[in-house]
ZAZA-372758 format. One record per residue: residue in three letters; z, x, y of N, C-alpha, C, O in turn. Coordinates in pm, whole numbers, padded with zeros to 5 digits, always signed. Each point is the difference from the previous one (the first is absolute). Last residue first. Layout:
ALAZXYZXYZXYZXY...
% end
This chain:
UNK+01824-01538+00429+00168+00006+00038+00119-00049-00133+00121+00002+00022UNK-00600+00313+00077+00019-00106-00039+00160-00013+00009+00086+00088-00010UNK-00474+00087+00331+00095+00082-00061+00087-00134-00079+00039-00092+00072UNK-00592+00133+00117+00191-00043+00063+00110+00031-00138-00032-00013-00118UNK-00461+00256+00290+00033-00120-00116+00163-00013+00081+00072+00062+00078UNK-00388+00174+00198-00057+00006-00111+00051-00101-00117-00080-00064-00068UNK+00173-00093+00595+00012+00140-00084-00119-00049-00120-00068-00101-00014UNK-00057-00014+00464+00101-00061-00075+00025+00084-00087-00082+00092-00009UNK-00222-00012+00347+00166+00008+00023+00077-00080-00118+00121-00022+00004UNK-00583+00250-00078+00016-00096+00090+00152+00021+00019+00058+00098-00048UNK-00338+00248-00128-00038+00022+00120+00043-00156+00033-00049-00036+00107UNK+00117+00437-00476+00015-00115+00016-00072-00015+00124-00050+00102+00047UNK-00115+00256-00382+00074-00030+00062+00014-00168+00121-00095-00060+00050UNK-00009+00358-00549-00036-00097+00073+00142+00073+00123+00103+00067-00010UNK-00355+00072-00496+00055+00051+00105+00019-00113+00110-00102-00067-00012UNK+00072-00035-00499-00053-00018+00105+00059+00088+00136+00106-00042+00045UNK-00148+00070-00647+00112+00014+00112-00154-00029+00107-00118+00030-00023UNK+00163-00145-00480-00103+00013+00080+00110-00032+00122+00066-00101+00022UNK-00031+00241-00568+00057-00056+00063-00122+00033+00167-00082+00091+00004UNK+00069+00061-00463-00073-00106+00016+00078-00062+00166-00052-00101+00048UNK+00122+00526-00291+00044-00100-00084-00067-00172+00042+00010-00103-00067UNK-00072+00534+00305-00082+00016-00147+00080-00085-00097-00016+00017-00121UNK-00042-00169+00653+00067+00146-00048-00022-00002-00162-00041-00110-00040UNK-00195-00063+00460+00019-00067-00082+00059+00134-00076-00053+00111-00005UNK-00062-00242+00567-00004+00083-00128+00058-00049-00147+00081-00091+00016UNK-00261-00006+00578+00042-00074-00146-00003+00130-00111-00095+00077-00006UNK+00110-00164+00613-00029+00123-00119+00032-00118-00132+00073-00097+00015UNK-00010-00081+00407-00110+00080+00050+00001+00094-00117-00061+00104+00028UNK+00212-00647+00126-00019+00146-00132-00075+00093+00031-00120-00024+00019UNK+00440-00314+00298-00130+00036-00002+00036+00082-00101+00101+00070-00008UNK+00154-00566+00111+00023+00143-00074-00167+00096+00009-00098-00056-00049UNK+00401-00416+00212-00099+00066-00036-00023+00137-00005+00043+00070+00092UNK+00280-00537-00164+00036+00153+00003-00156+00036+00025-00067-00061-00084UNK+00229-00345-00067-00112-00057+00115+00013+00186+00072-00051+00023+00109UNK+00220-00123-00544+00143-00106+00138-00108+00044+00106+00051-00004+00112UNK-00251+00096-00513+00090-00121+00019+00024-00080+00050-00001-00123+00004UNK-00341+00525+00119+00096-00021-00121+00066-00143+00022-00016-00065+00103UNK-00468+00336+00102+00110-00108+00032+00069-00032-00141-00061-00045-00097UNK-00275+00481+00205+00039-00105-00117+00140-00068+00138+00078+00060+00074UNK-00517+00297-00045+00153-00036+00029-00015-00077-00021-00111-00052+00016UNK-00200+00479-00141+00004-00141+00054+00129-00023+00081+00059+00086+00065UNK-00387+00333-00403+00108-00046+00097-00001-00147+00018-00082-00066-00065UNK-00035+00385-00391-00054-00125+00084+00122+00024+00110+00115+00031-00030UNK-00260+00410-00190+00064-00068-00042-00004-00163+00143-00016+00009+00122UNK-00342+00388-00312+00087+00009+00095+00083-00180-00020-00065-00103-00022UNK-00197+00463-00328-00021-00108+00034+00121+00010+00113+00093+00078-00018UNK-00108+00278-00218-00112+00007+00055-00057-00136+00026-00122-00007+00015UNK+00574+00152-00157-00020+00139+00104-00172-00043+00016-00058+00078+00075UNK+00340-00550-00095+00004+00141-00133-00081+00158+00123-00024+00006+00120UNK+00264-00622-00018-00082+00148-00003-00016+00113-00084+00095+00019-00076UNK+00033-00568+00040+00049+00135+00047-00098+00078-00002-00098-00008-00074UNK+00032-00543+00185-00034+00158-00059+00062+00130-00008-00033+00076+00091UNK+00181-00625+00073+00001+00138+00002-00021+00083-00100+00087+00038-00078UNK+00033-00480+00100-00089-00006-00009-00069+00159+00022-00107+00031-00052UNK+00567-00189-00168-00014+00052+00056-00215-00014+00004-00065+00016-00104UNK+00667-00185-00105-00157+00037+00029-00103+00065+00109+00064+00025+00102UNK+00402-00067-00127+00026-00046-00124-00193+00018-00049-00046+00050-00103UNK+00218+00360+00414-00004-00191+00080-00011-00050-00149-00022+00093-00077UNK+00201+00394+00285-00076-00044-00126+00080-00155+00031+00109-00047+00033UNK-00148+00496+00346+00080-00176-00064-00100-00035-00115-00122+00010+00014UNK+00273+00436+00378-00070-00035-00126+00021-00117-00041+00117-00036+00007UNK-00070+00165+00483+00058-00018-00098-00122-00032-00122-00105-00063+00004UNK+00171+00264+00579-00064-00081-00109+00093+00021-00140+00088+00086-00004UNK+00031+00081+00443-00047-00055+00068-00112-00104-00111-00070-00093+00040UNK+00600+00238+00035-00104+00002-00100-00134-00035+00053+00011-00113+00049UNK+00398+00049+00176-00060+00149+00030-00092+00016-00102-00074+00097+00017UNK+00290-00492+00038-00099+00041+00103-00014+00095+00002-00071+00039+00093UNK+00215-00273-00563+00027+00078+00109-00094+00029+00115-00115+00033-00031UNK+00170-00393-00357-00061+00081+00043+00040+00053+00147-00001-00061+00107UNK+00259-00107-00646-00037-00015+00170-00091+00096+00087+00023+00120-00010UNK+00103-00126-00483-00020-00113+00047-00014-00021+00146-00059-00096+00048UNK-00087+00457-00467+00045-00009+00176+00017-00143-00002-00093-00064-00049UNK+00008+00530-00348-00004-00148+00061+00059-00034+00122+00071+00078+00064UNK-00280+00363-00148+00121-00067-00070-00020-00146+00106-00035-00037+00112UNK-00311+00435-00094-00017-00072-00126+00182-00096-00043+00031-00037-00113UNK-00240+00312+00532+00128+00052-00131-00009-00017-00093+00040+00076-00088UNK-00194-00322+00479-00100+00090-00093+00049+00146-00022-00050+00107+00035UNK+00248-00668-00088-00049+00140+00112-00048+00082-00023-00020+00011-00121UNK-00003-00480-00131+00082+00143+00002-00064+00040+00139-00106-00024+00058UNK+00152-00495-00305-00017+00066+00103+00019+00154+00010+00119+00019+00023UNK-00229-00495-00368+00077+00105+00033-00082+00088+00102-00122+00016+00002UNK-00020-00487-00097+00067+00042-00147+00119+00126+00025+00111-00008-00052UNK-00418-00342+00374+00034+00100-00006+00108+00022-00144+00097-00073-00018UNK-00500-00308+00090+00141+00062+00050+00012+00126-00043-00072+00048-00087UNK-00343-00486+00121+00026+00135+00007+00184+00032+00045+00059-00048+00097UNK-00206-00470-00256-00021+00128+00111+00035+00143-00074+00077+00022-00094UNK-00310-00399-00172+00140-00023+00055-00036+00148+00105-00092+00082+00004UNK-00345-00317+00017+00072+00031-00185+00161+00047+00098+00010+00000+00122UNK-00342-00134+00164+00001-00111-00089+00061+00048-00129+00011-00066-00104UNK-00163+00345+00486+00007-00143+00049+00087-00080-00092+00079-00078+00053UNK-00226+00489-00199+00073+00036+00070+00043-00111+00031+00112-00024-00046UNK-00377+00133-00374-00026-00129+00121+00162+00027+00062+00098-00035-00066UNK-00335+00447-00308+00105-00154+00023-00007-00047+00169-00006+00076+00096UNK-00271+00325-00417+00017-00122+00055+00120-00116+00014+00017-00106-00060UNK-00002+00588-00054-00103+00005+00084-00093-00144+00054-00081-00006+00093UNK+00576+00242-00265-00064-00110-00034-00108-00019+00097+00029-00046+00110UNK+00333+00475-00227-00179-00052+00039+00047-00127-00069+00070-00005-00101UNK+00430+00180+00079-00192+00035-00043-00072-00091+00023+00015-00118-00033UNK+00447-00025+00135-00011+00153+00019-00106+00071-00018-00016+00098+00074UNK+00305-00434-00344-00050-00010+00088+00004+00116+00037+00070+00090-00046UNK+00103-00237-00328+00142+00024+00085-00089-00012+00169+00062-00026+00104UNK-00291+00090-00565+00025-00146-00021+00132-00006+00181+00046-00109+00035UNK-00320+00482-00128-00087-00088-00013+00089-00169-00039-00049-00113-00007UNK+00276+00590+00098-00098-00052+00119-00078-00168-00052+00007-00099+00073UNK+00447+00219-00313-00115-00003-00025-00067-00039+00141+00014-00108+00058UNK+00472+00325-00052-00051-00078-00001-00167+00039-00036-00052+00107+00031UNK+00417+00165-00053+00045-00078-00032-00077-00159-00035+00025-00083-00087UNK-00064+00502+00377-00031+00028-00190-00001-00114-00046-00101-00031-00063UNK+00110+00140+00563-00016-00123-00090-00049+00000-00128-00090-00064-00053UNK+00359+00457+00293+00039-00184+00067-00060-00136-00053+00057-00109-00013UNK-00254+00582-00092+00076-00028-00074+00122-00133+00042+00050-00079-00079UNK-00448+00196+00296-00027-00055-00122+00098-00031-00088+00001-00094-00079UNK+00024+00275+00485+00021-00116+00044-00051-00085-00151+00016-00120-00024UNK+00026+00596+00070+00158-00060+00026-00061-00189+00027+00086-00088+00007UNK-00484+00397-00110+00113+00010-00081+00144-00056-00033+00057-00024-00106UNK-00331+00063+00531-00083-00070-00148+00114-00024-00110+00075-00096-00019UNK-00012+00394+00369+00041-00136+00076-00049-00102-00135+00063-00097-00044UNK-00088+00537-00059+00132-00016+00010+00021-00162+00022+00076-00079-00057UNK-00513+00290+00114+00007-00049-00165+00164-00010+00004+00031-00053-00107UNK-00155+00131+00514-00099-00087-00020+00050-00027-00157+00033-00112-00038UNK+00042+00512+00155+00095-00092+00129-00077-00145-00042+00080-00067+00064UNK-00109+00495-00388-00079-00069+00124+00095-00107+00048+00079-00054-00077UNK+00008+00384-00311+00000+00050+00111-00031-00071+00157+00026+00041+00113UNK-00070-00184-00553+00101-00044+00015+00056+00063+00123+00091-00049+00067UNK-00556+00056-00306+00027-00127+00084+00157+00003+00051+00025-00090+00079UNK-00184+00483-00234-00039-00012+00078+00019-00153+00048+00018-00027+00119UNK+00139+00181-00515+00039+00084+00104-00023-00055+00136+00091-00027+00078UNK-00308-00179-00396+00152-00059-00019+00050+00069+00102+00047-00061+00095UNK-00460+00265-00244+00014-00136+00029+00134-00055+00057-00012-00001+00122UNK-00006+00393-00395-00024+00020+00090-00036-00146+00144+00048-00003+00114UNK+00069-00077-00586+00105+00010+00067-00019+00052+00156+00065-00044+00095UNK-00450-00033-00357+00082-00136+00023+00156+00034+00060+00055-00078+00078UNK-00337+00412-00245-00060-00108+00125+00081-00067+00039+00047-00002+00114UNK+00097+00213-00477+00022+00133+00100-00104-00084+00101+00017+00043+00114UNK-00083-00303-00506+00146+00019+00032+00058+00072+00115+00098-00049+00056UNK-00529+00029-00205+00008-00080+00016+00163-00027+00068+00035-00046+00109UNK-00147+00452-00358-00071-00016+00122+00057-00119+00111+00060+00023+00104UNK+00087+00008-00617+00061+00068+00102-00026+00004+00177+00080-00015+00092UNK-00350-00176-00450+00119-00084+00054+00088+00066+00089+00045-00045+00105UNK-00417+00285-00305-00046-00099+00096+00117-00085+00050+00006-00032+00119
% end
């Protein structure tokens, strides 16, 4: 029986590593090994007071490469971004994941049109920008 279990599980593995999707996963998990989703921000909080608790920010930016980005390119036409929190539902293959748009900070507004939560807990927002001010300012 262990053997079985074993010849799954690698067959498994095969298959998530073959996927374009489990690469982008994978490379952006290992960027935040480092950090705890639950204390570093980043997972469901399904109530917090937008108005009135500290603002929503951006934590990190990838392309959808999965490598980090500080600047957003006009040829990009969206970006992955894990925010310190997040009122946003990710999605799974039979619940459909929350959309919206969030005003950040610096008054940035941002539309979410996909949410996913990768198997370490972490909760990526597909978004794309839509005010003129940038996404975060670049620290001096």
């Amino acid at each position: 029986m262990e053997r079985v279990k074993r010849v799954f599980r690698d067959e498994v593995a095969k298959q998530l590593i073959s996927s374009e999707e489990s690469l982008f996963i994978r490379k952006i998990e290992s960027l935040l090994s480092l950090y705890n989703p639950k204390v570093s921000g980043g997972v469901f909080q399904a109530q917090f007071e937008l108005k009135t608790d500290p603002p929503v920010q951006v934590e990190w930016v990838f392309n959808h490469d999965g490598d980090p980005t500080e600047e957003l390119s006009p040829e990009e036409s969206s970006y992955w971004i894990l925010l310190n929190r997040t009122p946003f539902f990710p999605g799974s293959p039979s619940v459909v994941a929350d959309v919206g748009s969030l005003e950040l900070e610096n008054n940035c507004h941002i539309r979410v049109s996909d949410v996913k939560q990768l198997p370490a807990g972490w909760i990526l927002h597909l978004i794309t920008v839509w005010s003129k001010k940038p996404l975060f300012e670049p620290s001096k």
